[in-house]
Structure formats: structure tokens, C-alpha cells
SERO-4910 file (N, C-alpha, C, O; in steps of 0.05 Angstrom, whole numbers):
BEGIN
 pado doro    nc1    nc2    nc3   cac1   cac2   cac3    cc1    cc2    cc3    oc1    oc2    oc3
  Unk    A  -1096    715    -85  -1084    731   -106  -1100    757   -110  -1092    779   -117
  Unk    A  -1130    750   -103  -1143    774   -116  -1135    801    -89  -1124    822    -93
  Unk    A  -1145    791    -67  -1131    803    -48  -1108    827    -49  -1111    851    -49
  Unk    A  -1081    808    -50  -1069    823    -58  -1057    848    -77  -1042    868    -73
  Unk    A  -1070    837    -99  -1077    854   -119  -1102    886   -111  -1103    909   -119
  Unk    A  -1122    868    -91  -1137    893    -78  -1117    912    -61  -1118    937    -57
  Unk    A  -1104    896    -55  -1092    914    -30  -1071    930    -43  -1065    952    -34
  Unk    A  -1061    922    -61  -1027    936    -73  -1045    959    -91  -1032    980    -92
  Unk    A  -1068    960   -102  -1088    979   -118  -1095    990    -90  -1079   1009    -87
  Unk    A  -1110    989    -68  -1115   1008    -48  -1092   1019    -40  -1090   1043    -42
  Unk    A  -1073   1006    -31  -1052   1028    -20  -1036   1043    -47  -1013   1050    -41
  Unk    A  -1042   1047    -67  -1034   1058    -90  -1050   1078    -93  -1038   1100    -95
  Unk    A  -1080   1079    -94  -1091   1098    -96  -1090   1108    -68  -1088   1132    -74
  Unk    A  -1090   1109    -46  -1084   1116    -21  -1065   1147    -23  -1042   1147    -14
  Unk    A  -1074   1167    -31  -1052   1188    -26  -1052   1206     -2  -1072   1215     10
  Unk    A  -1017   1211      7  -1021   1221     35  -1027   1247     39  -1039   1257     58
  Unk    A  -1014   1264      9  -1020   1290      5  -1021   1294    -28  -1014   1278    -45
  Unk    A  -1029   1318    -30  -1027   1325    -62  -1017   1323    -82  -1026   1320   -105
  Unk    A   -989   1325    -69   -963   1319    -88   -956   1292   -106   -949   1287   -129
  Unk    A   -962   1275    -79   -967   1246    -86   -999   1243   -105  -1005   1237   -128
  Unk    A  -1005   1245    -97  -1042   1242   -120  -1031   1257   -143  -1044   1243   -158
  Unk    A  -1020   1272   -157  -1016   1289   -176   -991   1266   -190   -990   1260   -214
  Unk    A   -973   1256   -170   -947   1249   -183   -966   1217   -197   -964   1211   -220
  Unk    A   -980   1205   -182   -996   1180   -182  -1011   1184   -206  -1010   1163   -220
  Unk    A  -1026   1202   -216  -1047   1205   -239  -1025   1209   -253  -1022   1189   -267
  Unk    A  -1002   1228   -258   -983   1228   -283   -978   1201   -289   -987   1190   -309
  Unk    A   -963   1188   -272   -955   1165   -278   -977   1150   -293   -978   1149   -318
  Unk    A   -995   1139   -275  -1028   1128   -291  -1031   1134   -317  -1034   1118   -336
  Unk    A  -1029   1160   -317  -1035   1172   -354  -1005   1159   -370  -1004   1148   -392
  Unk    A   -983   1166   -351   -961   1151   -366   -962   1126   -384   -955   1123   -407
  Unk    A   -978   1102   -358   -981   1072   -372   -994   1077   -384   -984   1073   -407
  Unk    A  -1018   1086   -386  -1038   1085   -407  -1031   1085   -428  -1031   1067   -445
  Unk    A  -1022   1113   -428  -1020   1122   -455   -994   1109   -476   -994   1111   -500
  Unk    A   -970   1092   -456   -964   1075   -468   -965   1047   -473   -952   1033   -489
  Unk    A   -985   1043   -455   -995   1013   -465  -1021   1015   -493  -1023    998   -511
  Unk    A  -1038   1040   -491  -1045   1045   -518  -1030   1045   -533  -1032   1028   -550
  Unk    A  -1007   1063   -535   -978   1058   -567   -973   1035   -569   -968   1024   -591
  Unk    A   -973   1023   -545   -959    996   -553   -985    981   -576   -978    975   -599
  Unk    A  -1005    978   -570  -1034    968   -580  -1025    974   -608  -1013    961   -626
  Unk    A  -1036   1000   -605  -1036   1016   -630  -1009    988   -652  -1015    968   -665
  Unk    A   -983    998   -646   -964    989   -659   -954    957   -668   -942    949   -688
  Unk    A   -965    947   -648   -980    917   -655  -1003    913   -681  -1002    899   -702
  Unk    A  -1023    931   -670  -1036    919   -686  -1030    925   -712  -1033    907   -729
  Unk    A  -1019    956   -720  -1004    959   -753   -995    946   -759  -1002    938   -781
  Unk    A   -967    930   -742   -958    915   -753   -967    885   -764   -958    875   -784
  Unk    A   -989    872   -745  -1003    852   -745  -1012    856   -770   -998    842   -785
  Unk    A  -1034    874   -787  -1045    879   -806  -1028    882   -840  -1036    878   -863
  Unk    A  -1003    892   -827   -983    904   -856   -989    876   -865   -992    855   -853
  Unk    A   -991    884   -898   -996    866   -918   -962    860   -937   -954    883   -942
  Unk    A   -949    849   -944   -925    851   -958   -929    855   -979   -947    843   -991
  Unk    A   -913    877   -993   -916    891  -1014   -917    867  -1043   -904    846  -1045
  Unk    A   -936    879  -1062   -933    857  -1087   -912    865  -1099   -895    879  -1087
  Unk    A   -907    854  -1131   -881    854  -1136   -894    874  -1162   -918    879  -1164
  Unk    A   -871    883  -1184   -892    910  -1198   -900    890  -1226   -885    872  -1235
  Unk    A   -927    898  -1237   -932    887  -1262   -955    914  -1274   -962    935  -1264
  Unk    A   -963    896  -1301   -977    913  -1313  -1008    922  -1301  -1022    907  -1288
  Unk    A  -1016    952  -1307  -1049    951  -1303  -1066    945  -1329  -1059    948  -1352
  Unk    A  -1092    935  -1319  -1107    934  -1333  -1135    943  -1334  -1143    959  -1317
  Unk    A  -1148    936  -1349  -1180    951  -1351  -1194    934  -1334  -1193    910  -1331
  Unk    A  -1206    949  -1325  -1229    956  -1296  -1244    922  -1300  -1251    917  -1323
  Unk    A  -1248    906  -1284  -1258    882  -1283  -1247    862  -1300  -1247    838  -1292
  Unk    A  -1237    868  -1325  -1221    850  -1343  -1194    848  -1336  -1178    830  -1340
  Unk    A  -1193    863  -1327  -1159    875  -1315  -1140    864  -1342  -1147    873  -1364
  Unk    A  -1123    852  -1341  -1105    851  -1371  -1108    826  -1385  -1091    820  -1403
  Unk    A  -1129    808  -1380  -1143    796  -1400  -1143    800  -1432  -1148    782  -1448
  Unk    A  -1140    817  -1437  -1154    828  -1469  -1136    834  -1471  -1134    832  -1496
  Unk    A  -1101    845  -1460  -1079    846  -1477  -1067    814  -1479  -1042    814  -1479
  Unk    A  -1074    799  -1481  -1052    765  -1465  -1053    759  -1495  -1032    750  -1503
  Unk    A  -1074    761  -1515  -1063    747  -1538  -1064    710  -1537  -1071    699  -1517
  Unk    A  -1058    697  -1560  -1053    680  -1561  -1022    665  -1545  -1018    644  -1533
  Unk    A  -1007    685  -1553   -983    664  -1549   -969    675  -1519   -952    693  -1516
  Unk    A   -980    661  -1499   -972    668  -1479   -956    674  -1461   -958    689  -1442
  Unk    A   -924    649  -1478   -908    649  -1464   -896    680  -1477   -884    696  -1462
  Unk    A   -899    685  -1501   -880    711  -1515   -890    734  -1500   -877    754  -1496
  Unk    A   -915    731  -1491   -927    761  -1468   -909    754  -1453   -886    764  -1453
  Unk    A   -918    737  -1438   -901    738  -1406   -871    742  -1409   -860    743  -1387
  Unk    A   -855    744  -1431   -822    744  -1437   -831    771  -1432   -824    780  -1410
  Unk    A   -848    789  -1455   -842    810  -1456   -847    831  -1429   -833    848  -1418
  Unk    A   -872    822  -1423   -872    838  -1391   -848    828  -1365   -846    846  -1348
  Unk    A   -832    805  -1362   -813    799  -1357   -793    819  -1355   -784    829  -1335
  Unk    A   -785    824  -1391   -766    850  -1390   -771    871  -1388   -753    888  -1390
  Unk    A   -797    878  -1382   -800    901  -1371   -813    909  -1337   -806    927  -1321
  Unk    A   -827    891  -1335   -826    887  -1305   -800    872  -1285   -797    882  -1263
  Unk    A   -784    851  -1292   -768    840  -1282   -768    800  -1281   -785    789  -1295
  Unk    A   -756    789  -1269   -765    766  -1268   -790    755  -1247   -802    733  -1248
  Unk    A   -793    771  -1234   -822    762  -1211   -837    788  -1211   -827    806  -1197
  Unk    A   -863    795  -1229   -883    802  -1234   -907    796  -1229   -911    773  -1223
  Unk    A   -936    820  -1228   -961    800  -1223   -974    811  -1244   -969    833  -1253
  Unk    A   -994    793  -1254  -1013    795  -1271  -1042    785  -1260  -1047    762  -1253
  Unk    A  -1066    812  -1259  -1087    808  -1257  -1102    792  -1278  -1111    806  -1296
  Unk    A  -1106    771  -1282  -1124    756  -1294  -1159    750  -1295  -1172    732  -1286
  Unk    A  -1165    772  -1306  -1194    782  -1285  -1195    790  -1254  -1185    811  -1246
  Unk    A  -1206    773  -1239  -1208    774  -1210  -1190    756  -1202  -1195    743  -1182
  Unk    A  -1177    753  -1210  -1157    732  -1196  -1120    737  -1206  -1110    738  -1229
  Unk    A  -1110    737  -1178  -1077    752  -1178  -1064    731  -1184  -1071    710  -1173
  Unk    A  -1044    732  -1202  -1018    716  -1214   -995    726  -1204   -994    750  -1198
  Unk    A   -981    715  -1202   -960    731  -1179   -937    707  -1214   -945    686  -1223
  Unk    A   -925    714  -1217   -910    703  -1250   -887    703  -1242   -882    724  -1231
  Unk    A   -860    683  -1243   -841    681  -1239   -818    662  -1266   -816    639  -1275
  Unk    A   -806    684  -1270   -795    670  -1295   -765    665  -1292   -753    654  -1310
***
């Protein structure tokens, strides 16, 4: 296998005249540069995170802690109608993703 693979790469780089060595490097730069896009576009997509759903902000490390109040379930109604039925709420350092 390796062989062949030597030999199909030698007679590839093998040019008979100029034209051919010139047409041979375009092409080369061709794959490249689209097997880089291809990379490239994989890996964005590999990485995309899915979007959260919208809720309230809060203060810096407490995040919305200090608005929740006692009565919990009447917060979460009211951010409900204003965010929607699937909302998130930062609870300090830790994400609530709330579904009502």
C-alpha cells in the first residue's frame, strides 16, 4: 500500500513541463485550502453551544438571589409572564433553566 501511494505521489509531482507544475500547485493549493474550510467549519460547528432561553439579569456574583423573596412560586409566575413559560434563572453560580 505504502508503495503505491509512493508511486501515485511520485508520478504526481513528476512534471513534464511548466504548464503542468503550475496547473499541479493550483490544484494542491485548491485541496488545501479546502480541506482547511472544511476543518475550520467542523470545528464551529462542533463547538456552537445552543442558545439559552431569555430570563432575568442579576447582580454580579449573587446574580438574582436578592430579588427571589420569600414566596417563590409567586416570583417565578411573575417572571413566567414576562419572560415566557421556559426561562433561566441564575441562582448565584449555578443556572436554572425554569419551566412552567
Amino acid at each position: 500500500m505504502l508503495n503505491t501511494v509512493s508511486a501515485m505521489w511520485s508520478r504526481w509531482w513528476s512534471a513534464s513541463n511548466d504548464k503542468d507544475e503550475l496547473s499541479r500547485a493550483n490544484l494542491t493549493a485548491l485541496v488545501t485550502i479546502f480541506a482547511v474550510l472544511v476543518w475550520f467549519l467542523w470545528a464551529a460547528k462542533k463547538s456552537r453551544k445552543p442558545p439559552l432561553p431569555p430570563g432575568p439579569r442579576g447582580l454580579p456574583l449573587l446574580e438574582y438571589l436578592p430579588f427571589l423573596g420569600t414566596n417563590l412560586h409567586r416570583k417565578f409566575d411573575q417572571l413566567a409572564g414576562v419572560y415566557g413559560p421556559i426561562y433561566k434563572v441564575w441562582l448565584g453560580q449555578k443556572l436554572c433553566v425554569v419551566i412552567s
